[in-house]
C-alpha positions as CSV (number, residue, x, y, z in Angstrom):
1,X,-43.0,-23.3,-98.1
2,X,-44.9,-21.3,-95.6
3,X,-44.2,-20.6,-92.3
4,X,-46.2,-21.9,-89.5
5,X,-46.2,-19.8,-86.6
6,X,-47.7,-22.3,-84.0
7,X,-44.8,-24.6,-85.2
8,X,-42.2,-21.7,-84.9
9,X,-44.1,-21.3,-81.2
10,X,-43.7,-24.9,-80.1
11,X,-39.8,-25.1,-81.8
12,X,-39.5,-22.2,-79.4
13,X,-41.2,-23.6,-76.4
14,X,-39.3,-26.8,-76.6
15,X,-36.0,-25.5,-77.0
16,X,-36.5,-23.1,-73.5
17,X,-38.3,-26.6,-72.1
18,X,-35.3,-28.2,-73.0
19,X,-32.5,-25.4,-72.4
20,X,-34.2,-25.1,-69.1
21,X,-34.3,-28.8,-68.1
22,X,-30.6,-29.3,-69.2
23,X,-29.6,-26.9,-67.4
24,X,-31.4,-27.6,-64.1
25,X,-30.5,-30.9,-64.1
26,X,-27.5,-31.1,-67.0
27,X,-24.9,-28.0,-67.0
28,X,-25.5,-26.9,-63.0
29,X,-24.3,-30.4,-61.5
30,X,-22.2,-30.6,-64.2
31,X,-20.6,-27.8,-63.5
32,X,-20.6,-27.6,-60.0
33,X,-18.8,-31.2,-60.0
34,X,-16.0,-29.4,-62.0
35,X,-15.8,-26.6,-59.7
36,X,-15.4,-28.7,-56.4
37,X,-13.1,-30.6,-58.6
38,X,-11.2,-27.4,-59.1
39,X,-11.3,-26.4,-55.6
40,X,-10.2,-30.4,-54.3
41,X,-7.0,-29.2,-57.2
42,X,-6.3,-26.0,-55.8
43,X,-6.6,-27.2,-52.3
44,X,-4.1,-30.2,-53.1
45,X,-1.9,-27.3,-54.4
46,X,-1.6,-25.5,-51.6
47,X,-1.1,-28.4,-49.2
48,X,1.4,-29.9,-51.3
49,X,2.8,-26.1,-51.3
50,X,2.4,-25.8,-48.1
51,X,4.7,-29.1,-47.1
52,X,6.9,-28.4,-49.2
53,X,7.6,-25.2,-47.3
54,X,7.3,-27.1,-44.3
55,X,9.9,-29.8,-45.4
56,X,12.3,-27.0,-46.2
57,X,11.8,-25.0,-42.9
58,X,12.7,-28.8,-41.3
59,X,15.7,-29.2,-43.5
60,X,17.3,-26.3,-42.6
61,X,16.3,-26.4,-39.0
62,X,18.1,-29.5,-39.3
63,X,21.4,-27.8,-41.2
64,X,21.6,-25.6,-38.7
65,X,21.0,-27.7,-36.0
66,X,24.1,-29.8,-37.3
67,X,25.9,-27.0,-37.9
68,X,25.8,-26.2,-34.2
69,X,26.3,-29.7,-33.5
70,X,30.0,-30.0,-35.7
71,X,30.8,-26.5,-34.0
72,X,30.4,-28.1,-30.9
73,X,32.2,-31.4,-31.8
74,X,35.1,-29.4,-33.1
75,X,35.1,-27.0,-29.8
76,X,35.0,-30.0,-27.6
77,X,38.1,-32.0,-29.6
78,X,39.7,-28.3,-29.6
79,X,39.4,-28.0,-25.9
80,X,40.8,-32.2,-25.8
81,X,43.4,-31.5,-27.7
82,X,44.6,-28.0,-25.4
83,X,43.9,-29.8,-22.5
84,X,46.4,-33.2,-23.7
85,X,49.1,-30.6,-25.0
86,X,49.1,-28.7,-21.3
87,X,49.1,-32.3,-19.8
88,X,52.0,-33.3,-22.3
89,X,53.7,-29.8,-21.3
90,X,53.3,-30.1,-17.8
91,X,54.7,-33.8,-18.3
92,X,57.8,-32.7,-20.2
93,X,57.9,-29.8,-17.7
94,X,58.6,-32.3,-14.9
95,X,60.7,-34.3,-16.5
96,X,63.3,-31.7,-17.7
97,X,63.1,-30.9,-14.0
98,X,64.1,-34.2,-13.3
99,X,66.4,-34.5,-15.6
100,X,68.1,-31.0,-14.4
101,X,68.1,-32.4,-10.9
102,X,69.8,-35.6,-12.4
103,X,72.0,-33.8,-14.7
104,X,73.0,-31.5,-11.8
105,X,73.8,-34.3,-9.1
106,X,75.9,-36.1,-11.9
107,X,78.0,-32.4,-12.6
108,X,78.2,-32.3,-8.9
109,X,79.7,-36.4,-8.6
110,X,81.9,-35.3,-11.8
111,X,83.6,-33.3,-9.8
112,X,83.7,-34.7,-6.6
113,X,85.1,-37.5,-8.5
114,X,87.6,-35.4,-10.7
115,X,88.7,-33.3,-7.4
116,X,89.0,-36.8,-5.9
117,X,91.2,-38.0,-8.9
118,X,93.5,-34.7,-9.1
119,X,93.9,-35.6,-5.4
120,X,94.9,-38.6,-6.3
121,X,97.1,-37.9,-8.8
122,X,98.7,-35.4,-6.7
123,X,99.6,-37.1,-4.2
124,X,101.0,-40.2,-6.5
125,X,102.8,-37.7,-8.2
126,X,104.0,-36.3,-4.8
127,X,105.3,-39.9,-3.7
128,X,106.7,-40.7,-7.0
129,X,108.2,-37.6,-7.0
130,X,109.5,-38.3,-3.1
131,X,110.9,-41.7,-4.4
132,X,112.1,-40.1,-7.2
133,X,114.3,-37.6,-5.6
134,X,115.2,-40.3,-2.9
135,X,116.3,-42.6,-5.6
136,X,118.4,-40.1,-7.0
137,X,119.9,-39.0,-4.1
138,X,120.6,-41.7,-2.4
């Protein structure tokens, strides 16, 4: 077996022919479909990233934001509830007043009405106490 040199030169020739046409028209769109592939990847990444950063901002925006909202709920129903207990003091207030005034006017027809009775008394006492000693001495 000898080897032919002009065969070794064509085996040659062809396979840079052929390197060179697969990769001008093979591996280079092959490859540069991968790599926009890779970048349309990476670029979904980073957006999906990217919302999901944004999502989180929003959620706690939207913690704190209610947050802020039950602090002012509960402030409000404090500030309800101090201004029905100074109503309900104010009420009770007036009415022990009115009750003192009541209690007072009914110490004060006691006794009138006890001074009235020992009057009374007295003086039935005082006329049984006349007949009495008329009775007796008579």
């Amino acid at each position: 077996m000898t080897i032919q040199i002009s065969l070794v030169i064509w085996t040659i020739i062809g396979f840079v022919t052929l390197s060179f046409i697969l990769n001008k028209f093979l591996f280079k769109p092959l490859l540069k479909v991968m790599d926009e592939r890779n970048e349309k990847i990476e670029k979904a990444k980073s957006d999906r990233q990217a919302e999901l950063e944004r999502r989180e901002k929003t959620l706690k925006a939207l913690e704190i934001s209610n947050a802020a909202r039950q602090q002012e709920e509960l402030k409000a129903r404090q500030r309800e509830i101090e201004n029905e207990r100074k109503k309900t003091e104010t009420i009770l207030a007036d009415k022990k007043a009115e009750y003192d005034v009541e209690l007072e006017k009914i110490r004060q027809k006691y006794s009138t009405d006890t001074k009235a009775a020992e009057e009374n008394l007295s003086a039935s006492i005082d006329k049984l106490a006349q007949k009495y000693v008329k009775t007796q001495i008579l």
